[in-house]
N, C-alpha and C positions, 0 to 999 in steps of 0.2 A: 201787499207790497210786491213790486216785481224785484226777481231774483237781480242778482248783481254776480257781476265775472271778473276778474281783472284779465283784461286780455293779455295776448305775447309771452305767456308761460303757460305752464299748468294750468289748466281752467281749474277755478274754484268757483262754485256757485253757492251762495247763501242764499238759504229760504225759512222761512216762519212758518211749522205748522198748526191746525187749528187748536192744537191746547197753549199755544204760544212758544213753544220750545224751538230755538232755534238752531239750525243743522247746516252745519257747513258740509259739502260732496265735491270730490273731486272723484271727475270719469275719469275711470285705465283706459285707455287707448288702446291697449289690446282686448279690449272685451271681456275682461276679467272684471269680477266685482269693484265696485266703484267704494274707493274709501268715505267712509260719512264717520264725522264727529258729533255728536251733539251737548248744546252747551245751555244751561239754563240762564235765560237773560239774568238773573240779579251775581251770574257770575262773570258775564261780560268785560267790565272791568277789570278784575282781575286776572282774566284770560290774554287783555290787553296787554297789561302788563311784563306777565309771562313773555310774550310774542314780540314787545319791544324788548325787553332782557337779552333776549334769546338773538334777537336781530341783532345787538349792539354787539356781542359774544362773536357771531358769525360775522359780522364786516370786518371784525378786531382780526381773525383769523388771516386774512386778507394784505393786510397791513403789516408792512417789514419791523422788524423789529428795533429799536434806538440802538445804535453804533454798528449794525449789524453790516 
């Protein structure tokens, strides 16, 4: 599978290695060690999850508050 980036931020790159375990890496820019997470596919879903939760949480942060 070739790697995927989202570009115009942080690069994040997801990659499968050969036990199947899949590892998200994002390079420092400064040359400092590169952050890797790794997530075992039958937890993908629920990682999903998590990360739409967490998304909804942080755009709310964003957003003026009612009467405010």
């Amino acid at each position: 599978m070739a790697s995927r980036i989202i570009p115009r931020r942080d690069a994040i790159e997801v990659c499968i290695d050969r036990d199947g375990i899949i590892s998200l890496c994002q390079p420092d820019p400064s040359g400092n060690d590169d952050a890797i997470v790794t997530v075992h596919p039958s937890d993908v879903p629920r990682l999903i999850k998590f990360l739409r939760d967490a998304a909804k949480e942080a755009l709310a942060i964003d957003e003026p508050e009612e009467g405010a």
